[in-house]
N, C-alpha and C positions, 0 to 999 in steps of 0.2 A: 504494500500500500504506500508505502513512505517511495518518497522520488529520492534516486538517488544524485549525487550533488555533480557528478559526470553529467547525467540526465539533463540538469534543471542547468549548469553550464550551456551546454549544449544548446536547449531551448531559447533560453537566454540571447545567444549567439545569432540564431536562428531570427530568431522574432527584431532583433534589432536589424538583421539585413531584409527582412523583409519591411520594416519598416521605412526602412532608408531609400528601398526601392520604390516605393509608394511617396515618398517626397520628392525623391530625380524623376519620380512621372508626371510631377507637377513642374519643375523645371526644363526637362527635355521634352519641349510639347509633340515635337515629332516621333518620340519612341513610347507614349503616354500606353497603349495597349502592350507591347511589347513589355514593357517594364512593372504594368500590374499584374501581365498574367505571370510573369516567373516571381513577384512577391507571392502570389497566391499559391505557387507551387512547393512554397515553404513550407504551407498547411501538411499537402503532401509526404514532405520527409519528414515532418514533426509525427505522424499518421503511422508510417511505415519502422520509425523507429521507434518510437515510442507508447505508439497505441490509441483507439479512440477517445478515452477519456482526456489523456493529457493532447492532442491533436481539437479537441474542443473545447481547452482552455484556451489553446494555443490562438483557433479564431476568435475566442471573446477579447482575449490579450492584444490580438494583434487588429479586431476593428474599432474597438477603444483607443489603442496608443496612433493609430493613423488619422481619428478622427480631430483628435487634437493635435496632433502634430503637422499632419499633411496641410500645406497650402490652398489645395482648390478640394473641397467636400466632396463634389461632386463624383472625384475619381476614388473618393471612398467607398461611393454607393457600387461601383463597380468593382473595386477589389474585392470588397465583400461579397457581392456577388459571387466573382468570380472561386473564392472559396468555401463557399456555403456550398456551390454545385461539388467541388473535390471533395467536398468533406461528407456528404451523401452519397457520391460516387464512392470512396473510400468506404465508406459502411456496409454499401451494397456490394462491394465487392467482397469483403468480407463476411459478409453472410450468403452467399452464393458460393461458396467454395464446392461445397460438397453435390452439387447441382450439374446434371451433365450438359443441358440447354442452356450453362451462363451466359455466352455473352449473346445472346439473341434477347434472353431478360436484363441481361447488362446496359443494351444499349434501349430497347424499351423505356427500362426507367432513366437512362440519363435522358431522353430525349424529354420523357416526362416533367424529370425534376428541373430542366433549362427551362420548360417552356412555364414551368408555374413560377418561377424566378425571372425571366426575360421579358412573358408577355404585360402581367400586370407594368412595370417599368414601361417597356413601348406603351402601353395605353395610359398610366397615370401622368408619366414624365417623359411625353416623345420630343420634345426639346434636348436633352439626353441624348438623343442618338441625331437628331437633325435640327439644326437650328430655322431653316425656309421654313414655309407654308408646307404645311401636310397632310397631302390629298391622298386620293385613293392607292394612286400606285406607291406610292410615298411607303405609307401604311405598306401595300406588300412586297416591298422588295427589303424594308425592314426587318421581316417576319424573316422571310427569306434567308437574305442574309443575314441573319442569326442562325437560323437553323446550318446554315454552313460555316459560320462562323464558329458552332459550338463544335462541329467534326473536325476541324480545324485544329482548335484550342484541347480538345480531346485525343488526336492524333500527337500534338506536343508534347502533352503531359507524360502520356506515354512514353514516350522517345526521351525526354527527361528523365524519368524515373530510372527506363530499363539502360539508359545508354551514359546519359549524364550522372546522377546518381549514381547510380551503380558501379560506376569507375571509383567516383570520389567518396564513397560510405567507406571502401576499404583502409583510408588514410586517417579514421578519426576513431576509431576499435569506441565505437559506443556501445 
């Protein structure tokens, strides 16, 4: 039960590059998505080494210290986003182990859990995603590209984990 102080280092470490990233996405306006989706990917290794409970501290930790720290809010609401979907993708992935149809229910619910996270945002706050006037087509090439936008960010993460991660886990023996 008790975190050990490698662990809570570790996290620690973690959560501050993730947050750091989420402030240079306020500064580097041209790398703004790039730069929240790999803070977001910290949830991730927080997830994978250390388990769901402390990987959903890790989100409460790290949309609290960005909300106050990060310059423009706004790219809040999309980190957070952005790791709210890993952090449900991560759960389900985890409870799907033993399942031989996973990733056909894999991607099921990710596409689920993007669109109960994405859509409300397009229709509450579509300012968010387009600043013009926003007509019909507007509305669906938004929808749209999210829905590609999330196999996108889903194909990354992956590639992250199995290829990035996966190199650099073996130099920090957590």
């Amino acid at each position: 039960m008790f975190l050990s102080a490698k662990k809570m280092a570790f996290l620690g470490l973690l959560l501050a590059i993730s947050v750091v990233l989420v402030i240079l996405s306020g500064i580097f306006e041209f790398n703004t998505l790039f730069l929240l989706a790999a803070a977001a990917f910290c949830i991730g290794i927080a997830i994978r080494e250390c388990g769901l409970r402390l990987g959903l501290g890790f989100f409460i930790g790290s949309t609290i210290l960005s909300l106050f720290l990060a310059p423009n809010k706004f790219y809040c609401i999309t980190f957070s986003a952005m790791e709210l979907y890993i952090l449900i993708n991560e759960f389900a992935l985890e409870k799907l182990v033993k399942i031989k149809n996973r990733k056909i229910i894999l991607w099921v619910i990710k596409y689920i859990v993007f669109n109960a996270i994405y859509l409300p945002l397009v229709i509450l706050m579509p300012h968010l995603f387009y600043q013009g006037t926003i007509s019909v087509g507007i509305w669906a090439l938004l929808i749209i590209g999210g829905q590609i936008g999330l196999f996108i960010f889903d194909k990354a993460y992956d590639y992250f984990q199995i290829y990035v991660w996966g190199k650099l886990r073996k130099r920090f023996h957590i």
